[in-house]
Jmol script that loads the backbone (N, CA, C; Angstrom):
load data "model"
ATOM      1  N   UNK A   1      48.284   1.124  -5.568  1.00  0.00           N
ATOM      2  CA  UNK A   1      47.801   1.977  -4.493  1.00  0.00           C
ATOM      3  C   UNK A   1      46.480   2.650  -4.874  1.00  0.00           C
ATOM      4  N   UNK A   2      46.196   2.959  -6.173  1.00  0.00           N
ATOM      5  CA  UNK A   2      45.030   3.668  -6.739  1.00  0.00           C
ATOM      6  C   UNK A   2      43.877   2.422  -6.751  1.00  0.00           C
ATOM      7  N   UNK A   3      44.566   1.678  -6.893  1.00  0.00           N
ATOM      8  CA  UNK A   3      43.300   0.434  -6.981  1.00  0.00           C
ATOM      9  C   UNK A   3      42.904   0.293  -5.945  1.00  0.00           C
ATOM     10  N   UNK A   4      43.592   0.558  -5.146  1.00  0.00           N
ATOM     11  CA  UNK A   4      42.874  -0.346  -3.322  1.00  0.00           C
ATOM     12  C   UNK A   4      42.103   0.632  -2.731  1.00  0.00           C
ATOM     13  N   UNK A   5      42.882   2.533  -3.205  1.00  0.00           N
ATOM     14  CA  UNK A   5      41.954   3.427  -2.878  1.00  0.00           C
ATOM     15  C   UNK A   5      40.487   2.970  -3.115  1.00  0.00           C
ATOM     16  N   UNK A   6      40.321   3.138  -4.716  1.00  0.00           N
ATOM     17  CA  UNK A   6      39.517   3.099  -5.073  1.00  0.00           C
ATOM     18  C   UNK A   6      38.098   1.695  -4.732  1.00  0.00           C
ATOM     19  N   UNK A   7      38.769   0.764  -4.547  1.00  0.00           N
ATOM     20  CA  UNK A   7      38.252  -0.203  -4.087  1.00  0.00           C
ATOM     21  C   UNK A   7      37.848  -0.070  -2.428  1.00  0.00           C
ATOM     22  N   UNK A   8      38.382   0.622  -1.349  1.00  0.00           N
ATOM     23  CA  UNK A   8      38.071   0.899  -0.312  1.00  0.00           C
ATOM     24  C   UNK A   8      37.169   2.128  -0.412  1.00  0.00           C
ATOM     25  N   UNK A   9      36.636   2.890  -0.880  1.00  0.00           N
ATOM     26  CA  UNK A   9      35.860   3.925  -1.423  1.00  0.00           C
ATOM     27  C   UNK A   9      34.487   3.471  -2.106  1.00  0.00           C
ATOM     28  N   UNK A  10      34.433   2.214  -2.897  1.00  0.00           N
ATOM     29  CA  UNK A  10      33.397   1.318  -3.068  1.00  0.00           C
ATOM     30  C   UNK A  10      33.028   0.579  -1.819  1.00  0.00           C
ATOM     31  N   UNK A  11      33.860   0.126  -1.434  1.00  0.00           N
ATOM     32  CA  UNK A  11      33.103  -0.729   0.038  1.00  0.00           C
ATOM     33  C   UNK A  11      32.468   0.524   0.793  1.00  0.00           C
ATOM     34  N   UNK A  12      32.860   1.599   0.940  1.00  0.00           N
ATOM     35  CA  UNK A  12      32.610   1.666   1.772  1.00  0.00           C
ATOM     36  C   UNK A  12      30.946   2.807   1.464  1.00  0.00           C
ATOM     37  N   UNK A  13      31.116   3.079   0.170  1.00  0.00           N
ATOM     38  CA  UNK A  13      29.765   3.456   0.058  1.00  0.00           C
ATOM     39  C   UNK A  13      28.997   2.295   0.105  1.00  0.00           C
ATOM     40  N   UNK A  14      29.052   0.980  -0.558  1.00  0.00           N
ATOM     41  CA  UNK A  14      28.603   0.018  -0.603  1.00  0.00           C
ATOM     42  C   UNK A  14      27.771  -0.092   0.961  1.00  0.00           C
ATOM     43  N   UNK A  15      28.653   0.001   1.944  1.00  0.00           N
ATOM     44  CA  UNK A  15      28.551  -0.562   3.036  1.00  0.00           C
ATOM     45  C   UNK A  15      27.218   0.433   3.987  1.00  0.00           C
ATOM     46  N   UNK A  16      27.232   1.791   2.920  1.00  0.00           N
ATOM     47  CA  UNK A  16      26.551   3.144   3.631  1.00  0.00           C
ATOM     48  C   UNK A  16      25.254   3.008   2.559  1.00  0.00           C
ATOM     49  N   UNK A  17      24.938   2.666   1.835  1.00  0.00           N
ATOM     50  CA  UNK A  17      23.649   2.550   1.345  1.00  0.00           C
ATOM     51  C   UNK A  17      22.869   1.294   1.366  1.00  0.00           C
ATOM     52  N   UNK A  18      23.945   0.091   1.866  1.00  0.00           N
ATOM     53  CA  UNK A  18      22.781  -0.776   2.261  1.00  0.00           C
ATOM     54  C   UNK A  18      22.521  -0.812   4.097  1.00  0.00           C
ATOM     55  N   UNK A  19      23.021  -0.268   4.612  1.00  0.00           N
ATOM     56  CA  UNK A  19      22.727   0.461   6.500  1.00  0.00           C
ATOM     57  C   UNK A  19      21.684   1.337   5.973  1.00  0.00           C
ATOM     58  N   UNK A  20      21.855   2.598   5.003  1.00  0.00           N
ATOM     59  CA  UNK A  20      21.327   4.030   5.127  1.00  0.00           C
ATOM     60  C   UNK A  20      19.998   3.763   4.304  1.00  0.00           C
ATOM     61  N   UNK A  21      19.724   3.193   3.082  1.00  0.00           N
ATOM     62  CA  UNK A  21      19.143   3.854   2.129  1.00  0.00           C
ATOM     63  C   UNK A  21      18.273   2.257   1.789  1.00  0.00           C
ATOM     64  N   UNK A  22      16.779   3.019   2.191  1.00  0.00           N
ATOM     65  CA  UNK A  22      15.887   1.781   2.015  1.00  0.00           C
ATOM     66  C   UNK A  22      15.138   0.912   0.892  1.00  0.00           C
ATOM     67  N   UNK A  23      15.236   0.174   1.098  1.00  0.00           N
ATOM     68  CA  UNK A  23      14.886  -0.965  -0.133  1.00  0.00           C
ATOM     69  C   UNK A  23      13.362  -1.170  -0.007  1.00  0.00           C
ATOM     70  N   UNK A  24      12.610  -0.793  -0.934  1.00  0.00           N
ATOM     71  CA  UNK A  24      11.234  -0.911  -1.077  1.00  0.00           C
ATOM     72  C   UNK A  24      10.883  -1.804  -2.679  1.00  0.00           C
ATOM     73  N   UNK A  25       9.755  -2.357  -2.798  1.00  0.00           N
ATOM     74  CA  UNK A  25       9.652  -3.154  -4.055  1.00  0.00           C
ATOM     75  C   UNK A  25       8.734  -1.408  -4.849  1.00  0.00           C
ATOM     76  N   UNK A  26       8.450  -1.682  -6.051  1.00  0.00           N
ATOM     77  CA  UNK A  26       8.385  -1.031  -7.302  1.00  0.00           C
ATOM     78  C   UNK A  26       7.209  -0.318  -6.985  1.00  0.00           C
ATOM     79  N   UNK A  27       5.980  -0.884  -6.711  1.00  0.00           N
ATOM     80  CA  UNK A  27       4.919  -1.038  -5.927  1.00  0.00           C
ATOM     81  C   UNK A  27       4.956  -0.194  -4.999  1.00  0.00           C
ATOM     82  N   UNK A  28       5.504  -0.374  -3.730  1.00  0.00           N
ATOM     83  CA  UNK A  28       5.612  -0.553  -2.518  1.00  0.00           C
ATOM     84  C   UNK A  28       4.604   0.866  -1.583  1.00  0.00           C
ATOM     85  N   UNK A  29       5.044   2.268  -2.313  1.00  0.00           N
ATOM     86  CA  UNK A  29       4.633   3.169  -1.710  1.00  0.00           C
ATOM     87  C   UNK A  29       2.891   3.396  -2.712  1.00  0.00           C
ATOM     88  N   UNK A  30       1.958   3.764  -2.275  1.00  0.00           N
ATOM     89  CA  UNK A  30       0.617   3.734  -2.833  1.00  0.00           C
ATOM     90  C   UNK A  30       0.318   5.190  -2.538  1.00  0.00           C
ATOM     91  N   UNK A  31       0.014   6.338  -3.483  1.00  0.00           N
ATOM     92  CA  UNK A  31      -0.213   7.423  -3.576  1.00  0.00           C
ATOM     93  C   UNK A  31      -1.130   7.663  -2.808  1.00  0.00           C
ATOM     94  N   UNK A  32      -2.298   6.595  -3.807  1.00  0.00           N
ATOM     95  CA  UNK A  32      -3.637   6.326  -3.945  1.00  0.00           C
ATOM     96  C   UNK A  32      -4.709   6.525  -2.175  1.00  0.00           C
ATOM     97  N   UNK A  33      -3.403   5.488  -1.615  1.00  0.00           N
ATOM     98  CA  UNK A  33      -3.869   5.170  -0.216  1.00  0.00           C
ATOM     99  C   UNK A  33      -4.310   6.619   0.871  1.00  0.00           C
ATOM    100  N   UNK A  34      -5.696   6.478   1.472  1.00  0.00           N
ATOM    101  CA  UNK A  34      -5.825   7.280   2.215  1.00  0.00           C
ATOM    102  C   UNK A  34      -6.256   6.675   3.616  1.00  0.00           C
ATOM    103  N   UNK A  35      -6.631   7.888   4.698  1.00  0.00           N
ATOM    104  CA  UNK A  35      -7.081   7.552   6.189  1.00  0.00           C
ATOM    105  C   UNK A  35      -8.477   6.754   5.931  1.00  0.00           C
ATOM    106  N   UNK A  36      -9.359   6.715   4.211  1.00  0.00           N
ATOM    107  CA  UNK A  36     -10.877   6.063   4.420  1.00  0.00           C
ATOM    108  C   UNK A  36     -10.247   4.670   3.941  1.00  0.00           C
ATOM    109  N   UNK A  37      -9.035   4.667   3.105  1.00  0.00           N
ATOM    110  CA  UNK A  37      -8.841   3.124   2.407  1.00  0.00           C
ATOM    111  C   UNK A  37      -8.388   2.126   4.101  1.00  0.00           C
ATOM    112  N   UNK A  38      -7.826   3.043   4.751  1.00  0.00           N
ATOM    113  CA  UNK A  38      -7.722   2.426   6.757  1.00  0.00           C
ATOM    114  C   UNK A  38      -9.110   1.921   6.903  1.00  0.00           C
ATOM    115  N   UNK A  39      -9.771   2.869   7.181  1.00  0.00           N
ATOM    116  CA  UNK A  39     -11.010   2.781   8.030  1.00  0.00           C
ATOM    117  C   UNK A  39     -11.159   1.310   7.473  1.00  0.00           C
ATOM    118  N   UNK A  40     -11.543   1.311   5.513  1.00  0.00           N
ATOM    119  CA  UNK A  40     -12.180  -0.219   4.950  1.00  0.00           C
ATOM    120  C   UNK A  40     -11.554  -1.299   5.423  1.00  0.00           C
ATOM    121  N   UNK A  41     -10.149  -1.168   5.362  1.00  0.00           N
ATOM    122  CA  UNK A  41      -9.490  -2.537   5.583  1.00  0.00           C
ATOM    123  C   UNK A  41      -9.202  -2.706   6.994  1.00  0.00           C
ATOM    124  N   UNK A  42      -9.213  -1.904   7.919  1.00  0.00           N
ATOM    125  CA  UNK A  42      -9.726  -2.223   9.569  1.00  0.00           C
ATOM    126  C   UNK A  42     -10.923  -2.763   9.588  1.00  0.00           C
ATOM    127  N   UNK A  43     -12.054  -1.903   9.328  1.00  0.00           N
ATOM    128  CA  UNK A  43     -13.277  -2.677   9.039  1.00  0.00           C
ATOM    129  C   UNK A  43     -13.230  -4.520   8.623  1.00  0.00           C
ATOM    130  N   UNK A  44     -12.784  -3.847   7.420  1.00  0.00           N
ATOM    131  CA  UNK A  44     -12.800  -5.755   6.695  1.00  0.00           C
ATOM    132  C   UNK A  44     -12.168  -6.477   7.876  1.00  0.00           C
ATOM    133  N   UNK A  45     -11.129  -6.703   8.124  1.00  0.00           N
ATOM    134  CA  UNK A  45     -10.663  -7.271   9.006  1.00  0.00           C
ATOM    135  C   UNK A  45     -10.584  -7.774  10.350  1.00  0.00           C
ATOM    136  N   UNK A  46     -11.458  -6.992  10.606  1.00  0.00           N
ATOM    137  CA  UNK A  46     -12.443  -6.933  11.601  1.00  0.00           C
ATOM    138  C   UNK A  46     -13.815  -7.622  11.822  1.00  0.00           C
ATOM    139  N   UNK A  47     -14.524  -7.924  10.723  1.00  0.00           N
ATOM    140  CA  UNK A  47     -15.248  -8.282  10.267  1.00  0.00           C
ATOM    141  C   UNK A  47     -14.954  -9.901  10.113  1.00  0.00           C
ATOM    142  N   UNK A  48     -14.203 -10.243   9.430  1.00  0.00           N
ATOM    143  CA  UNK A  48     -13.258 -11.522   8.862  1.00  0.00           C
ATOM    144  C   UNK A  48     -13.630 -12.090   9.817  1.00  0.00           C
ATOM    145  N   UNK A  49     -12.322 -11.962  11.286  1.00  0.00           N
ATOM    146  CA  UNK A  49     -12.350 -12.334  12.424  1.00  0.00           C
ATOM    147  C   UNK A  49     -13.150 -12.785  13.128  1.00  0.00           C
ATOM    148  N   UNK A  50     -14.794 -11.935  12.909  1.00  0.00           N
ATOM    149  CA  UNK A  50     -15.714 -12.200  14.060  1.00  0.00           C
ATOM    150  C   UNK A  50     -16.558 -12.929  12.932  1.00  0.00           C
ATOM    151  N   UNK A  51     -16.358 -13.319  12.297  1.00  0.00           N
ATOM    152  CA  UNK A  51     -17.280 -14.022  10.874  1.00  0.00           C
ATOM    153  C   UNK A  51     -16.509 -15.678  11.134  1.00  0.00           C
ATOM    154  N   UNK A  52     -15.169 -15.907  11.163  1.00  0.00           N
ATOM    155  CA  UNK A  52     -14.339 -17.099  11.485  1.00  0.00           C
ATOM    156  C   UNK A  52     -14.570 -17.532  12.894  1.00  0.00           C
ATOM    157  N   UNK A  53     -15.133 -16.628  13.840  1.00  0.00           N
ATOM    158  CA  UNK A  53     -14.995 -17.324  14.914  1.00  0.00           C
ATOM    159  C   UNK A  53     -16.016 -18.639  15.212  1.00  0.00           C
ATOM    160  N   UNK A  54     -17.246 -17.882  14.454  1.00  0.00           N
ATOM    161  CA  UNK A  54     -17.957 -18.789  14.743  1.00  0.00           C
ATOM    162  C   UNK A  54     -18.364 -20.251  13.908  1.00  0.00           C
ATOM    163  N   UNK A  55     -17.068 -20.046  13.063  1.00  0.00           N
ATOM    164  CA  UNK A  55     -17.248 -21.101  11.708  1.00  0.00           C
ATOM    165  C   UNK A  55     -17.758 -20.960  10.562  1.00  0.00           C
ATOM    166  N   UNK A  56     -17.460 -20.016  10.541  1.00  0.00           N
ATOM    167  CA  UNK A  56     -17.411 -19.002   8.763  1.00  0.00           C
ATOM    168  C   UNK A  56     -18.967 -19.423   8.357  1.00  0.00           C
ATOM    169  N   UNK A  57     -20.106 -18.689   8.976  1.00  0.00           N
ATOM    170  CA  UNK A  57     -21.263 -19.348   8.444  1.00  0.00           C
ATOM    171  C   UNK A  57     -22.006 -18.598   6.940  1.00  0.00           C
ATOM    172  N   UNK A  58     -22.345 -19.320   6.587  1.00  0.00           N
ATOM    173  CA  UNK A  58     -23.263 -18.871   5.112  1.00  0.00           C
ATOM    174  C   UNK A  58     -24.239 -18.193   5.031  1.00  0.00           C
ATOM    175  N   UNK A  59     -24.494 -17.805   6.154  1.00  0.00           N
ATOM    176  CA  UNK A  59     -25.643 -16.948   6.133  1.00  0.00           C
ATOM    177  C   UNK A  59     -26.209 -16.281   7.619  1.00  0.00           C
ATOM    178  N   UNK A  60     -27.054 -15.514   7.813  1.00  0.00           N
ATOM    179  CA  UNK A  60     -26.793 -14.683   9.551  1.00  0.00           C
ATOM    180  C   UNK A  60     -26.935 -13.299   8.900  1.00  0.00           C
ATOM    181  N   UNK A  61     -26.253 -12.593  10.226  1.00  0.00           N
ATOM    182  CA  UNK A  61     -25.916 -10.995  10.050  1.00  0.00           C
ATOM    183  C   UNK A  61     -24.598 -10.982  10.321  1.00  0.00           C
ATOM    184  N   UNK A  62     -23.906 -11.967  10.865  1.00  0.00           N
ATOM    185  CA  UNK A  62     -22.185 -11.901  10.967  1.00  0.00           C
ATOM    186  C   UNK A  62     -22.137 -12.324   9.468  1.00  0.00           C
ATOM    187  N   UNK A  63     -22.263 -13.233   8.367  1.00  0.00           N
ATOM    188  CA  UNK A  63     -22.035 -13.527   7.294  1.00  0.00           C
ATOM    189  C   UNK A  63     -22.294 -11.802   6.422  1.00  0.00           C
ATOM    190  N   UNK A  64     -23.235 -11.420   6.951  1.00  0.00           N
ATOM    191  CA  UNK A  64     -23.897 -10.036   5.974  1.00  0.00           C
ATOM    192  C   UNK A  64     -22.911  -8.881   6.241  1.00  0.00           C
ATOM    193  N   UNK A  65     -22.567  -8.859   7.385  1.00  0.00           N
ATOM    194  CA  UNK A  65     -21.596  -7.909   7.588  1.00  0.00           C
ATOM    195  C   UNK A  65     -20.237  -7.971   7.145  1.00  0.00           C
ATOM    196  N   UNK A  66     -20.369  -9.094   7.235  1.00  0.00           N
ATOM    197  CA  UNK A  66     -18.654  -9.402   6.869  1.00  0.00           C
ATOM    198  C   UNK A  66     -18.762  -9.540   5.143  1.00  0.00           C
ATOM    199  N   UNK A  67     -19.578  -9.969   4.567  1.00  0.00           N
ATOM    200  CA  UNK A  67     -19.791  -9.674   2.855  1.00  0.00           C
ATOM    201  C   UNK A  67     -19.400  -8.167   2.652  1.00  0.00           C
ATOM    202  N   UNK A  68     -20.607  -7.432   3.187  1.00  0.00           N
ATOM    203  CA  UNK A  68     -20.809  -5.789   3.191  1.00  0.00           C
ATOM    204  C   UNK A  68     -18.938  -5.246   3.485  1.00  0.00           C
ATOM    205  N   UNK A  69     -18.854  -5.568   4.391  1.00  0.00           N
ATOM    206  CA  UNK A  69     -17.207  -4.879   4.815  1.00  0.00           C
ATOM    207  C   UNK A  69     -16.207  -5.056   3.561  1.00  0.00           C
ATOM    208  N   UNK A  70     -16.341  -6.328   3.274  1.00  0.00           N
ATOM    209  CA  UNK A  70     -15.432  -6.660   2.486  1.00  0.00           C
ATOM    210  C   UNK A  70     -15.499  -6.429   0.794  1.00  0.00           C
ATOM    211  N   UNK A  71     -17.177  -6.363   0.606  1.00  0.00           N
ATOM    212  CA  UNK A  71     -17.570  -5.712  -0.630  1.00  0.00           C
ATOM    213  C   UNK A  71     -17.011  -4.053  -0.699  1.00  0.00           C
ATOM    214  N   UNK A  72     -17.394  -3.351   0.627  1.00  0.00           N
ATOM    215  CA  UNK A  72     -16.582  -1.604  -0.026  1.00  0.00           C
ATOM    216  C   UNK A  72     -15.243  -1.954   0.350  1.00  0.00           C
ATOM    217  N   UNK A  73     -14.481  -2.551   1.040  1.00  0.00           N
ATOM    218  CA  UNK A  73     -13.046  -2.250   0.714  1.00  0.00           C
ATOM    219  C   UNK A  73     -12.734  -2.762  -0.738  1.00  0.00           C
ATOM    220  N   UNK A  74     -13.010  -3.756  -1.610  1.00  0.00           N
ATOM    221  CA  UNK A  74     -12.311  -4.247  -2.651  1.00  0.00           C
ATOM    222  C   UNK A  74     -13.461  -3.268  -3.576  1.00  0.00           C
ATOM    223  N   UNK A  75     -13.749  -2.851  -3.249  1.00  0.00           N
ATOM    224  CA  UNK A  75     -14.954  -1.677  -4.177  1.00  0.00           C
ATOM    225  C   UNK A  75     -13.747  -0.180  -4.048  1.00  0.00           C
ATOM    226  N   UNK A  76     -13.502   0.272  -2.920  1.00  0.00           N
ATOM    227  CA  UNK A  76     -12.696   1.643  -2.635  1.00  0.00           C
ATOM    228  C   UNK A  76     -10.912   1.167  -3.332  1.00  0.00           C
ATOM    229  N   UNK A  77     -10.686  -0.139  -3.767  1.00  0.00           N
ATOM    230  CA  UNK A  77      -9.405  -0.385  -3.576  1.00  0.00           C
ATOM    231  C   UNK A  77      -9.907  -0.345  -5.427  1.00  0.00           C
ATOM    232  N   UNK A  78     -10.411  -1.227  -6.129  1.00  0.00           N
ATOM    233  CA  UNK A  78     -11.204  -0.625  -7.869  1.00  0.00           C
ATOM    234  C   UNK A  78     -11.213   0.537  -7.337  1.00  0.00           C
ATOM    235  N   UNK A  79     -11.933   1.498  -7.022  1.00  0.00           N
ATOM    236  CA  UNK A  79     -11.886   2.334  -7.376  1.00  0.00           C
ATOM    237  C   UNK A  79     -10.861   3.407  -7.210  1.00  0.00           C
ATOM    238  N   UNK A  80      -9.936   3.292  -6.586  1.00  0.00           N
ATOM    239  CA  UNK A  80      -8.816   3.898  -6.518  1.00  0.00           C
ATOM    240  C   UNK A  80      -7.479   3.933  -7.012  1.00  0.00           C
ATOM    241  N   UNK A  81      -7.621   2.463  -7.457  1.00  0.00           N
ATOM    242  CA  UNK A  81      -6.451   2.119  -8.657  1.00  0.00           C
ATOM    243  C   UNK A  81      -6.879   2.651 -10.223  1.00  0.00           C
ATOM    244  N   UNK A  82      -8.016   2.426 -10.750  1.00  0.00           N
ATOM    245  CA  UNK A  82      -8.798   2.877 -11.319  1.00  0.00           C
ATOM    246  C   UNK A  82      -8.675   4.503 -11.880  1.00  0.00           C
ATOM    247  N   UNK A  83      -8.615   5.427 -10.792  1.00  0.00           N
ATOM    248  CA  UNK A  83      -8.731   6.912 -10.759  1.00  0.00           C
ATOM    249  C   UNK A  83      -6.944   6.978 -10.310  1.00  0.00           C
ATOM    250  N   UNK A  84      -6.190   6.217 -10.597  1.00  0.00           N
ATOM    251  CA  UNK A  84      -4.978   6.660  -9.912  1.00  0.00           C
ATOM    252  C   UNK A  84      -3.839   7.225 -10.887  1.00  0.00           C
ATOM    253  N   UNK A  85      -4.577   7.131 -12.274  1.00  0.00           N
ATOM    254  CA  UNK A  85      -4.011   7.056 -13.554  1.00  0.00           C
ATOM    255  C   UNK A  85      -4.370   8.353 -13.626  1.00  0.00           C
ATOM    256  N   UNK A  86      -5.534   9.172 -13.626  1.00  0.00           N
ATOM    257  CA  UNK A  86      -6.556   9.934 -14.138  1.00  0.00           C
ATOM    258  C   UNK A  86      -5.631  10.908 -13.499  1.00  0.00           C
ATOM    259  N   UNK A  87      -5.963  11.036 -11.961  1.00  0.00           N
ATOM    260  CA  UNK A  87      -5.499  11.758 -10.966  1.00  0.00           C
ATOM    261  C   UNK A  87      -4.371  12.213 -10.772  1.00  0.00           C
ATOM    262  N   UNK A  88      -3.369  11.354 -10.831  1.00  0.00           N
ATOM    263  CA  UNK A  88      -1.945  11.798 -11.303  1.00  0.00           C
ATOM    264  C   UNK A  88      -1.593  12.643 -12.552  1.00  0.00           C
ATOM    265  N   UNK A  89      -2.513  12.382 -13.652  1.00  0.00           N
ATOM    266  CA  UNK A  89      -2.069  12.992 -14.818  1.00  0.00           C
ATOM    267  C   UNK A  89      -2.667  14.328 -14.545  1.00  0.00           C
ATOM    268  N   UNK A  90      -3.856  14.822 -13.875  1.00  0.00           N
ATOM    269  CA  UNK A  90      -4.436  15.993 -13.666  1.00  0.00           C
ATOM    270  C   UNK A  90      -4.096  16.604 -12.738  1.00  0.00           C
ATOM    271  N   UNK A  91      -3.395  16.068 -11.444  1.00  0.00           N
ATOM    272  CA  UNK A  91      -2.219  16.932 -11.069  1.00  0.00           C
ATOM    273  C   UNK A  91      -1.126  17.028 -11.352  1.00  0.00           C
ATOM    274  N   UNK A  92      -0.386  16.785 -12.489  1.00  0.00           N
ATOM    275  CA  UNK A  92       0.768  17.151 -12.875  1.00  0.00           C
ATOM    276  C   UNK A  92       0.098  18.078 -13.940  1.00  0.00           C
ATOM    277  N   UNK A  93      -0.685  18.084 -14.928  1.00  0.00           N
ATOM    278  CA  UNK A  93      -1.347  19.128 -15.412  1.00  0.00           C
ATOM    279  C   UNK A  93      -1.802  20.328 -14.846  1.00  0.00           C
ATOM    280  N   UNK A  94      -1.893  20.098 -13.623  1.00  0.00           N
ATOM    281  CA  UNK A  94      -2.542  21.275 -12.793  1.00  0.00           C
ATOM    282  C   UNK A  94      -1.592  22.302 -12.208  1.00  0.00           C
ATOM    283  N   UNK A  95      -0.407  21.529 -11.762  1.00  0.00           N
ATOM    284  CA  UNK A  95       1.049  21.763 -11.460  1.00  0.00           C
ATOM    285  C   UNK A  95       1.280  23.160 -12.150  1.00  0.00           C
ATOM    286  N   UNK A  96       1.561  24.256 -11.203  1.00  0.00           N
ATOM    287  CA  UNK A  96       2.240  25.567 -12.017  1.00  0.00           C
ATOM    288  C   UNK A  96       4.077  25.313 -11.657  1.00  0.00           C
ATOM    289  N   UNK A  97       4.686  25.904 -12.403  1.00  0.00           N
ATOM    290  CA  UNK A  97       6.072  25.768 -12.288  1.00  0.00           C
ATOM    291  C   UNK A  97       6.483  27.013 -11.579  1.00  0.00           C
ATOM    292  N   UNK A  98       6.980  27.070 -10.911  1.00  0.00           N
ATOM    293  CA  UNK A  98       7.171  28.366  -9.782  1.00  0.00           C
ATOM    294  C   UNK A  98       8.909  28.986 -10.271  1.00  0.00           C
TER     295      UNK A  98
END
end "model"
wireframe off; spacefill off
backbone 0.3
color backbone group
């Protein structure tokens, strides 16, 4: 009788944290990420699009723009992984204990 308790008490949390409680990879949440790292990768992507439409050309001002877009997002994305080490350690240093 203690066993089946106990075994119905596992299911059934079992059953309440994979409904309730979300599964993200290791990664998944980015501190780092802000409303300007949006703006770049809307931009880029944006850019991409109207750069493919016309057959991905090598050269133009759709080629220049779409370089440029895509040069500061993977420029803001270095540099934010980069400072993400720094930044964290200097606000937990900064951190008063209340």
């Amino acid at each position: 009788m203690i066993d089946w308790d106990y075994n119905r008490i596992v299911y059934v949390l079992q059953v309440c944290a994979e409904s309730c409680v979300p599964k993200y990879h290791k990664n998944f949440f980015k501190y780092w990420w802000d409303l300007e790292m949006d703006d770049l990768k809307g931009k880029s992507i944006a850019s991409c699009k109207l750069w493919k439409e016309p057959g991905r050309p090598r050269s133009g001002p759709v080629f220049d723009k779409y370089k440029r877009d895509k040069s500061a997002y993977k420029h803001g994305l270095r540099l934010r992984q980069s400072n993400k080490t720094e930044r964290y350690t200097n606000d937990l240093h900064e951190a008063r204990p209340y």
